[in-house]
C-alpha positions, 0 to 999 in steps of 0.5 A: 269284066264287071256284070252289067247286071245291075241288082247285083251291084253293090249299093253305092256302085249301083248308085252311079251305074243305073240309067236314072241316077248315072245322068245325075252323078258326075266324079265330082257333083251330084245333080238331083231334080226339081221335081224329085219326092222326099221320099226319093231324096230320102232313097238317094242320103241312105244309099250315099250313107252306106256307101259311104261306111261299105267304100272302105270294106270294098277297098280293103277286100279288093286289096286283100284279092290282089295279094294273088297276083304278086305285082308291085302296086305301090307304082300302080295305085296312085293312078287310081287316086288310091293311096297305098298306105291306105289302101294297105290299113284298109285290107289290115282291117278287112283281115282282122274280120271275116264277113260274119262279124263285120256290123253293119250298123257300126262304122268302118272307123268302129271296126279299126279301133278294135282291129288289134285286139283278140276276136272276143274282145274285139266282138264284145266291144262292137257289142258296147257300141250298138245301144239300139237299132238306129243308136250306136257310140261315137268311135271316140267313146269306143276309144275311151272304153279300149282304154279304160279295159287296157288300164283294168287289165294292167292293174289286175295283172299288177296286183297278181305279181305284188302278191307273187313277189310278196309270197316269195319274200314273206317269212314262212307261215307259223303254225297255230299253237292250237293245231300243234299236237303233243308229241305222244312217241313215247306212250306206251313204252315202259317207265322206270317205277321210280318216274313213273310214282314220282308226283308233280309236286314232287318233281317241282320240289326236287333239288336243282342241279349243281351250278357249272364252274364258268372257269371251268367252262371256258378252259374246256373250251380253250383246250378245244382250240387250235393254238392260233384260235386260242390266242385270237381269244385270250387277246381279245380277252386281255385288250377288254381288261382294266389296267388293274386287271392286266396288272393281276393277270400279268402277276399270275401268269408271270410271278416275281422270282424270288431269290434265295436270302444269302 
């Protein structure tokens, strides 16, 4: 049973429970005096105006409650005039925020567009939408700035994985011609006294090595050979020659016989 107490009652529940306003309300009509102050009427749009954004926190907190019973309601709710599915957002809605973080100079619909996100961001975009006491920005803008902070988000996380995709592809860095250090692992060791007297004009002027015979470069290499890969090589030598060439080739390697005069 509900307490009949009524300064305990929540304010839009109070509004149609006390003595005064209980003749006044209907579930379809509100019906106000002729003699009623400003300042009364005043009383009665702030208390329909809370009632109207606590409704939804009601609604989903007593959906929440009734998880313990394990009843299907799904059949059940319609009677109240409730939808299930509604009734199943709200509670969503109410999960997603313990009472110290509920605003109260923020709407419901605030509250649900940011249900989703993680606490903290959740918590800073309340923060975005309260402007001053009595100003606040529309859940459509609160919309737009969700958006807007998703689409950041996704650029930056972009732009780590271009540049981690790029490293990996990249040639390996150079290093600086003026960090590379001589290789000094020969000093101190001991050099022959002729090296060791010889100048730098002197070694410029020394004589050049004998240039090496291609000839004899190339049968060295041959003789290194299988016989199969030798002769892949000979082929693709013969096809490249000349008919002039191939003509003298086939003389060297085939010379005419000669016979013997009678």
């Amino acid at each position: 049973m509900m307490s009949e107490n009524k300064d305990s009652l929540p304010a839009p529940l109070a509004l149609v429970t006390d003595d005064k306003h209980s003749k006044l309300t209907t579930p379809v009509s509100l019906t106000l005096p002729v003699d009623l102050k400003f300042e009364e009427w005043c009383d009665i749009g702030g208390t329909l105006g809370r009632a109207r954004n606590s409704l939804q926190w009601l609604i989903g907190d007593w959906w929440r409650y009734g998880d313990q019973y394990g009843h299907d309601l799904a059949q059940q709710v319609d009677q109240w005039g409730l939808a299930f599915h509604t009734c199943q957002n709200y509670a969503s809605v109410c999960s997603s925020f313990e009472i110290s973080r509920r605003r109260e100079n923020l709407s419901f619909r605030h509250h649900a567009e940011v249900a989703a996100l993680a606490p903290q961001e959740a918590d800073e975009l309340l923060d975005w939408c309260v402007l001053g006491k009595n100003e606040r920005r529309s859940t459509l803008e609160l919309r737009r700035e969700v958006k807007r902070r998703r689409r950041e988000a996704q650029a930056r996380e972009a732009e780590i994985s271009n540049r981690v995709a790029m490293r990996s592809i990249s040639p390996p860095r150079q290093p600086d011609p003026a960090s590379v250090a001589l290789d000094d692992s020969l000093a101190g060791r001991v050099v022959a006294p002729e090296l060791d007297a010889l100048t730098l004009d002197e070694a410029l002027e020394a004589p050049e090595p004998p240039a090496l015979d291609p000839a004899e470069i190339a049968a060295a290499a041959l003789a290194a050979l299988s016989f199969d890969a030798g002769l892949v090589v000979v082929a693709g030598w013969h096809e490249n020659l000349t008919p002039e060439e191939r003509g003298a080739a086939r003389d060297v390697l085939h010379p005419p016989i000669r016979r013997p005069r009678a």
